[in-house]
C-alpha positions as CSV (number, residue, x, y, z in Angstrom):
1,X,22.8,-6.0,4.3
2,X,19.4,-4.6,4.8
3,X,18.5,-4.4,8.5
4,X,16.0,-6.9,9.3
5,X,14.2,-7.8,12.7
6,X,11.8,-10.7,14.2
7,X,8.3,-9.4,15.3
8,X,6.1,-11.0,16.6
9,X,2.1,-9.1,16.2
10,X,-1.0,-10.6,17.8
11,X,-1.2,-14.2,17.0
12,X,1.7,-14.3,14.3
13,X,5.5,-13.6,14.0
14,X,8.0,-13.3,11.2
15,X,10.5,-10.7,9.3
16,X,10.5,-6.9,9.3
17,X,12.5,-5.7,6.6
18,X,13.6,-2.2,6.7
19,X,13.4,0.2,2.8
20,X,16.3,1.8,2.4
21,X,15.8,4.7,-0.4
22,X,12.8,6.8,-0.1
23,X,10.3,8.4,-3.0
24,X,11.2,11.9,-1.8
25,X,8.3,14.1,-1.5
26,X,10.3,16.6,-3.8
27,X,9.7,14.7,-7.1
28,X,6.0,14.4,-6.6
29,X,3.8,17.2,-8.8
30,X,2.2,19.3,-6.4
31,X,-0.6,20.0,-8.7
32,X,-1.2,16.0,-9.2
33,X,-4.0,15.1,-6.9
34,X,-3.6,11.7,-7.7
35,X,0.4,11.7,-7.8
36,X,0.1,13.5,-3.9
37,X,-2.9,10.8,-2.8
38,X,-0.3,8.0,-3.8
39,X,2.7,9.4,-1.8
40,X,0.8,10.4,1.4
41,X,-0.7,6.7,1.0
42,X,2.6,5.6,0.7
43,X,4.4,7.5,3.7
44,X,2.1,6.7,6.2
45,X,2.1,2.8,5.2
46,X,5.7,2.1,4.6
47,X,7.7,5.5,4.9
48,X,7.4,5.7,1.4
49,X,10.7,3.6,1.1
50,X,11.1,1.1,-1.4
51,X,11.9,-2.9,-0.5
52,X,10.0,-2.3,3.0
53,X,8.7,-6.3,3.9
54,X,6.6,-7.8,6.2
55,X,5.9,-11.4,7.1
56,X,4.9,-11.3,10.6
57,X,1.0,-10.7,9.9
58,X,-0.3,-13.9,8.5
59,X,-0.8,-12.7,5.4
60,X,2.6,-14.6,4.0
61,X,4.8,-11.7,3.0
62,X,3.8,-8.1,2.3
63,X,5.7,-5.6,0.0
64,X,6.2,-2.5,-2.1
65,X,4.7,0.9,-1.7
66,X,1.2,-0.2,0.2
67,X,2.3,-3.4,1.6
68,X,0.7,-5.3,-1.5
69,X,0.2,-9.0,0.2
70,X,0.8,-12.5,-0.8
71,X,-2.2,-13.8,1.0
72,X,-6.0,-12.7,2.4
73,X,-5.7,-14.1,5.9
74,X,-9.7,-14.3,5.8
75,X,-10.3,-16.0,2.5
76,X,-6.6,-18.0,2.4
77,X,-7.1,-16.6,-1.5
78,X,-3.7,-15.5,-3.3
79,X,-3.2,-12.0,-2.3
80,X,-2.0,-9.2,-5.3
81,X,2.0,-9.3,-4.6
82,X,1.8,-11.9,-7.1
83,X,0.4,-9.8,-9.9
84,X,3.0,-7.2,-8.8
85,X,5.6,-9.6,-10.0
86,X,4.1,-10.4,-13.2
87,X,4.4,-7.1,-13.9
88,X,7.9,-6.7,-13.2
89,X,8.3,-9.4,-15.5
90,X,7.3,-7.3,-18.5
91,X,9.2,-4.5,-17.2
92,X,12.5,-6.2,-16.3
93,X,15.1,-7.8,-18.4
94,X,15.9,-11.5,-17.8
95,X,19.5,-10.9,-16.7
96,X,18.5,-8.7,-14.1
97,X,20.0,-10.3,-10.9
98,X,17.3,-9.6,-8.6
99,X,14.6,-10.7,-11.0
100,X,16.8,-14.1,-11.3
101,X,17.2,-14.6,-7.8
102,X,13.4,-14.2,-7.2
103,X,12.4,-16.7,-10.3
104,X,15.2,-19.3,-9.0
105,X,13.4,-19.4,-5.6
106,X,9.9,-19.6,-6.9
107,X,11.4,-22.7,-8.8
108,X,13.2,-24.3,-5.7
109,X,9.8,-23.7,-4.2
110,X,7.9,-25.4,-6.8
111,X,6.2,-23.0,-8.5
112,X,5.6,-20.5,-11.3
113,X,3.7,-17.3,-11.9
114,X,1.4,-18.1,-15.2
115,X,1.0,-14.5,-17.6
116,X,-2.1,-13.4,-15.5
117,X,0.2,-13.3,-12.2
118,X,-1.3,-16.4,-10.3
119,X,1.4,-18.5,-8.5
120,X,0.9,-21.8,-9.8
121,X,2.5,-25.5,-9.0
122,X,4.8,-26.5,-11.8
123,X,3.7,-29.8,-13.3
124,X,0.2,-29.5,-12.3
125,X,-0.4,-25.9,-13.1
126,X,-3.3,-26.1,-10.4
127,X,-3.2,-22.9,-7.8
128,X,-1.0,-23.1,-4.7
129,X,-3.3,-22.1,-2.3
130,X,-3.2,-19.7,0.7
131,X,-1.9,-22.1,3.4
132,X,1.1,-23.2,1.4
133,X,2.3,-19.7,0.8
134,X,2.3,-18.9,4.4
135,X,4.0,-21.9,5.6
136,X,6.5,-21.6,2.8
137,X,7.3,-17.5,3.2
138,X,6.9,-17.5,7.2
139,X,7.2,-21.4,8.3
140,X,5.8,-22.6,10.4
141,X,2.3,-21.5,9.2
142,X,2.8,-17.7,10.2
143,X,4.4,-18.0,13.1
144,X,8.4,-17.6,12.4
145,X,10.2,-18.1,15.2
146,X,13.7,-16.1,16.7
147,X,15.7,-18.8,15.8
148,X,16.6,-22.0,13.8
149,X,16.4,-23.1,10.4
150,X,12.5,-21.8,9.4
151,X,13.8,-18.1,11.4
152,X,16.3,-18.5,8.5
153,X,14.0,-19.5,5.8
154,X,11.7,-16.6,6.2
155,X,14.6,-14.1,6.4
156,X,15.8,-15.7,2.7
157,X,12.7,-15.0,1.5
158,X,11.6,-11.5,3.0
159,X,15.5,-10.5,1.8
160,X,15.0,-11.5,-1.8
161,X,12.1,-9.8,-2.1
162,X,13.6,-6.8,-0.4
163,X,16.3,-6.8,-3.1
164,X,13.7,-6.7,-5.9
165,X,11.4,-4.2,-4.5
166,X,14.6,-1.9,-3.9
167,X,15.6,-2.1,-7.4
168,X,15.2,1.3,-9.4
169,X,14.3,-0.5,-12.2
170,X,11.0,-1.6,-10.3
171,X,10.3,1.8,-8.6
172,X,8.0,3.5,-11.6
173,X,6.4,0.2,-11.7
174,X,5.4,0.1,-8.0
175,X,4.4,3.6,-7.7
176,X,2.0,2.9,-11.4
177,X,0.5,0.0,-9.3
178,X,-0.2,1.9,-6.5
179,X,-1.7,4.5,-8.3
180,X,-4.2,2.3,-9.9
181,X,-4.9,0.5,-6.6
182,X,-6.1,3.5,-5.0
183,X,-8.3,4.6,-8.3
184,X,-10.0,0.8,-8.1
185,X,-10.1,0.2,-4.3
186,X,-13.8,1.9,-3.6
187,X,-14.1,3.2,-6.8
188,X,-18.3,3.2,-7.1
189,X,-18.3,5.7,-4.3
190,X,-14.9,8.4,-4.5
191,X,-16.4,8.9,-8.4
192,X,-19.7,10.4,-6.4
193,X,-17.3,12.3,-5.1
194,X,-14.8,13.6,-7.7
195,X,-18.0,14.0,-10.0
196,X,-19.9,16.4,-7.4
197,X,-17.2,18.6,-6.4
198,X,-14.3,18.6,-9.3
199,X,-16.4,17.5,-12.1
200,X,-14.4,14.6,-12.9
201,X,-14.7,10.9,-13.1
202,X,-11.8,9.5,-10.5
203,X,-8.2,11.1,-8.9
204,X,-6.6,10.9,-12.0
205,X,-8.1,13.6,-13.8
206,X,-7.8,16.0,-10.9
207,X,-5.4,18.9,-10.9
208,X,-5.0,21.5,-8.1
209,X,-6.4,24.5,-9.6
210,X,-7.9,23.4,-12.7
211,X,-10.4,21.4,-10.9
212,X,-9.8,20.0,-7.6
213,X,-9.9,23.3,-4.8
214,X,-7.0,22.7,-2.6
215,X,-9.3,22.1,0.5
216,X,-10.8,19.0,-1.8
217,X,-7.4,18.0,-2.5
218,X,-5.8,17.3,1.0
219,X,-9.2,16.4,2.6
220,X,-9.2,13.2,-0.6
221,X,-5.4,12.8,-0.2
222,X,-5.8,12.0,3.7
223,X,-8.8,9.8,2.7
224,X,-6.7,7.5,0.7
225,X,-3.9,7.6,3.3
226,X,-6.9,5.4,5.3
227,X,-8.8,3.5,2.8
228,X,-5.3,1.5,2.2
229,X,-5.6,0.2,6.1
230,X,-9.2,-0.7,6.0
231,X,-11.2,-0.5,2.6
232,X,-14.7,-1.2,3.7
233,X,-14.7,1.0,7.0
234,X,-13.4,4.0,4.9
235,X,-16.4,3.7,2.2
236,X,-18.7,3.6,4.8
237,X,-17.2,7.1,6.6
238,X,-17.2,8.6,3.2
239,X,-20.3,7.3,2.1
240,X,-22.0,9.0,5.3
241,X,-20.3,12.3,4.8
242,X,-21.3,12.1,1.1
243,X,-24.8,11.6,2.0
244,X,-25.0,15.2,4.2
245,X,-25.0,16.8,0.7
246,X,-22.2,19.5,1.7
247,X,-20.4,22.1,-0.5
248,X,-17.2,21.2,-0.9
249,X,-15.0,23.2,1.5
250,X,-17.5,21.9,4.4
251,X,-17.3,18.1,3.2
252,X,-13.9,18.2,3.1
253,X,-13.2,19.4,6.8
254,X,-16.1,16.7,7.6
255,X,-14.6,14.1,5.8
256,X,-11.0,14.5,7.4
257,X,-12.8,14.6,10.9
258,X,-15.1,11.7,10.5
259,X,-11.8,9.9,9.6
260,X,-9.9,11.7,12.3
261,X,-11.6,11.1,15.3
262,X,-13.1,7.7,14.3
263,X,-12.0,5.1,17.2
264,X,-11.9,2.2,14.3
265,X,-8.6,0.2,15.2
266,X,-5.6,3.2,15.2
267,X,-7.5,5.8,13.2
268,X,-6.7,8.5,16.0
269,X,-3.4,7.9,15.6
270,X,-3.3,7.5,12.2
271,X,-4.0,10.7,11.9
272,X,-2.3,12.5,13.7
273,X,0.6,10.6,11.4
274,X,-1.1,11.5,8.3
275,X,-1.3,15.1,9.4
276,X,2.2,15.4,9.8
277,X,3.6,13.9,7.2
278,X,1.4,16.0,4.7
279,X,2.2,18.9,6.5
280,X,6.2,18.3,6.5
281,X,5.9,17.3,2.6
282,X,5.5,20.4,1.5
283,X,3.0,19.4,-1.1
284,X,-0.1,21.8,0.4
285,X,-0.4,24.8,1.1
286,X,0.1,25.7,4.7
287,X,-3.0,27.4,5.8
288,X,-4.8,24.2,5.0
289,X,-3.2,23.0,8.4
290,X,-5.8,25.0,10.3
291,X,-8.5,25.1,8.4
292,X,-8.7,21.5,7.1
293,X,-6.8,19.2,9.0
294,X,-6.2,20.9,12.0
295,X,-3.6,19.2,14.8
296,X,-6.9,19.0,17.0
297,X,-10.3,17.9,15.4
């Protein structure tokens, strides 16, 4: 059984789930900028281990690589876990037993994901909106409690989930997704940059010594490890940065301390988390740890 805890974070409570098998740092192509932004990303939000889960934030349920969630707390819109399953539905067969057990409970719940990956009520077909899914994945309306028959419910579901999201056949899948997540998250803005200093349109044509310098690399890399955690914040820092009209070994030490010492929710820390995971990975060269992203900014 995975091992799995009640939290309870701000105004909300629900189900940590703990990933169990990790995207090793070893099978990652050193020279792949975009392959390397992905990973950090993916250490510093959920260890990099697949089936990691969340309910406890409001958002419904959270999952896979970069916490993909099943609802904006702001908007009470459907959140992008939902497209996430549609796409294991084109990647997994239909006797897969995880892939069952997830479809059975979308059924019990009353609902169906239509080929565009929006959850929809059966019968009706009309959306199920944002307040439903959080009162159905962490009852009652995001706030789970320690015990009792909704404590139960909320465990069901962050467990099946956790069983789908820590099948193999779904890791290539999630690690593809998060990929094109972080190429469409502030898209307008990182293309200023890949254009100015590696002559390239977005991550994925950069490649560590073709055309992305090293510096550029990790300095982009630890970007990407924040603009996960808060989208608009981190287009504004790199916007501002962008706009000194640096070369690039100078923007990229700016960049990493403008994120670094920002004092934007846990940026410090996050950070000094970053740092250390990128540094233990093995993926960048280690002078870089000095010179760019230095233990003290």
């Amino acid at each position: 059984m995975p091992h799995t805890r009640h939290v309870v974070f701000k105004n909300w409570a629900g189900i940590a789930v703990a990933g169990e098998i990790k995207w090793e740092a070893s099978s990652v192509d050193k020279k792949n900028h975009l392959n390397k932004a992905t990973w950090l990303t993916a250490v510093v939000e959920t260890g990099a281990k697949f089936g990691s889960i969340n309910s406890y934030d409001g958002a419904g349920l959270s999952a896979g690589l970069e916490q993909t969630i099943a609802l904006f707390p702001r908007t009470m819109e459907q959140g992008e876990l939902w497209s996430v399953l549609a796409k294991f539905d084109e990647v997994l067969p239909d006797t897969n037993p995880n892939w069952i057990a997830m479809k059975a409970s979308l059924d019990h719940a009353g609902w169906y994901l239509d080929s565009r990956g929006l959850l929809r009520h059966k019968g009706s077909g009309s959306l199920v909106g944002g307040t439903e899914i959080r009162h159905e994945l962490s009852p009652p309306n995001g706030i789970v409690p320690d015990h009792g028959p909704d404590f139960l419910k909320a465990v069901q579901w962050a467990e099946i989930f956790h069983n789908l999201f820590s099948d193999p056949a779904t890791f290539q899948t999630q690690i593809k997704l998060t990929k094109n997540s972080l190429l469409v998250g502030n898209k307008v803005v990182e293309s200023q940059v890949y254009r100015r200093y590696a002559k390239v349109e977005d991550a994925s044509a950069a490649i560590v010594g073709t055309n992305i310098l090293p510096e550029l690399d990790l300095a982009m890399c630890i970007y990407h490890s924040f603009s996960v955690n808060a989208p608009s914040k981190a287009r504004s820092v790199l916007q501002t940065v962008l706009d000194r009209n640096l070369g690039p070994i100078d923007f990229s030490k700016a960049i990493v301390a403008a994120l670094g010492n920002n004092t934007y929710a846990n940026w410090q820390n996050r950070y000094t988390r970053t740092r250390a995971e990128a540094h233990g990975s093995g993926l960048f060269d280690e002078s870089l740890f000095s010179s760019i992203a230095p233990a003290h900014l």
